[in-house]
N, C-alpha and C positions, 0 to 999 in steps of 0.2 A: 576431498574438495566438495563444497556444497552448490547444490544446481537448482535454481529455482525457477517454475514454472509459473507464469499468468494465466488466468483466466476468468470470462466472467463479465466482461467490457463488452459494451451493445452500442445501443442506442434506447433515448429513454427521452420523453417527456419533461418538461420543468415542472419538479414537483414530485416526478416521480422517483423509486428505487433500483437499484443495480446492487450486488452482490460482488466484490471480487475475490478471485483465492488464488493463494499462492503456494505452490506446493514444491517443497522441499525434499532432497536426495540426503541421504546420510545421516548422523546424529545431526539432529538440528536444533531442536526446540529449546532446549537448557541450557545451551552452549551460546547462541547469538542472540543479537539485537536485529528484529527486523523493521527495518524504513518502507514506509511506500510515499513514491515520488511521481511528480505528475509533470508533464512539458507538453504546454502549449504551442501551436506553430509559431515560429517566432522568437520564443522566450525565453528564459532559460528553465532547466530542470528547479523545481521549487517542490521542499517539505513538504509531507502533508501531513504524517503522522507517525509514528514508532510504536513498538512494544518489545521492552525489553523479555529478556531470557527467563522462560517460565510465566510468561504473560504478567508478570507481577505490578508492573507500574507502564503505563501510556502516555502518549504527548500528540498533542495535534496541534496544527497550525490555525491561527483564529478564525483562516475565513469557513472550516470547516466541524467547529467546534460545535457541541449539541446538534450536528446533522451526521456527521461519519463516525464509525464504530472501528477500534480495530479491536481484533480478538485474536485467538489461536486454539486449537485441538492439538495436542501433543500427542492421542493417537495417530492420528490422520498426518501429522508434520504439517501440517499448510497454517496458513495464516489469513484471515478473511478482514477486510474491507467491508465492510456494510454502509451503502452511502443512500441518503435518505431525504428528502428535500432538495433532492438535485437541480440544479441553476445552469445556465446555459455558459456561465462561468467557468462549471468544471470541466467542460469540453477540453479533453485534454489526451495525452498517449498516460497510463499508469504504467509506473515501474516498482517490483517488489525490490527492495535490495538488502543484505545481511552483513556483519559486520561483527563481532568476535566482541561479546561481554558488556562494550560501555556504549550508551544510547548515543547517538547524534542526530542534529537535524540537517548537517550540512554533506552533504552527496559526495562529497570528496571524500570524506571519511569511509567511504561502504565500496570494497571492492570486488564483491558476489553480486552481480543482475542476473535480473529475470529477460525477455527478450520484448516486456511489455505488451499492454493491452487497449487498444484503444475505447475510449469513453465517448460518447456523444449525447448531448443533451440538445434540445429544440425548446425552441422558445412558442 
């Protein structure tokens, strides 16, 4: 069973950068799809972005498109968020979440979470 850990969530400036990693128990890396998902107070849980199994193909949601990175270290197991022109928008909790082989953007699909990280950005 795989166990996924956040971290990396601050508080940051509009404009500025945050880092987040997600770090993995078990065979991880080649085997799932990792989602990272973000919930506003209020809202619901909404995509942000994926990488399937072996980092080989990515997906983001538009409002974070050419500003958030995702990647992955296959030594290390974890999976990193790199977010980058951050907006007072993304104020949000981040959740890593995994899911067995085929990519989705929809959170029902992933049933491995991480315990989340909270983001803050100031305007």
């Amino acid at each position: 069973q795989v166990q996924l850990v956040e971290s990396g969530g601050g508080l940051a400036q509009a404009g500025g950068s945050l880092r987040l990693s997600c770090a993995a128990s078990g065979r991880f890396f080649s085997n799932y799809v990792v989602g990272w998902f973000r919930q506003a107070p209020g809202k619901e849980r909404e995509f942000v972005a994926t990488i399937t199994s072996g980092g080989r193909n990515t997906d983001y949601t538009d409002s974070v498109k050419g500003r958030f990175t995702i990647s992955g270290d296959s030594a290390k197991n974890t999976i990193y968020l790199q977010m980058n022109s951050l907006k007072p928008e993304d104020t949000a909790v981040y959740y890593c979440a995994a899911r067995p082989f085929l990519a989705s953007n929809n959170a029902k699909d992933y049933s491995t979470w991480g315990q989340g990280t909270q983001v803050t950005v100031s305007s």
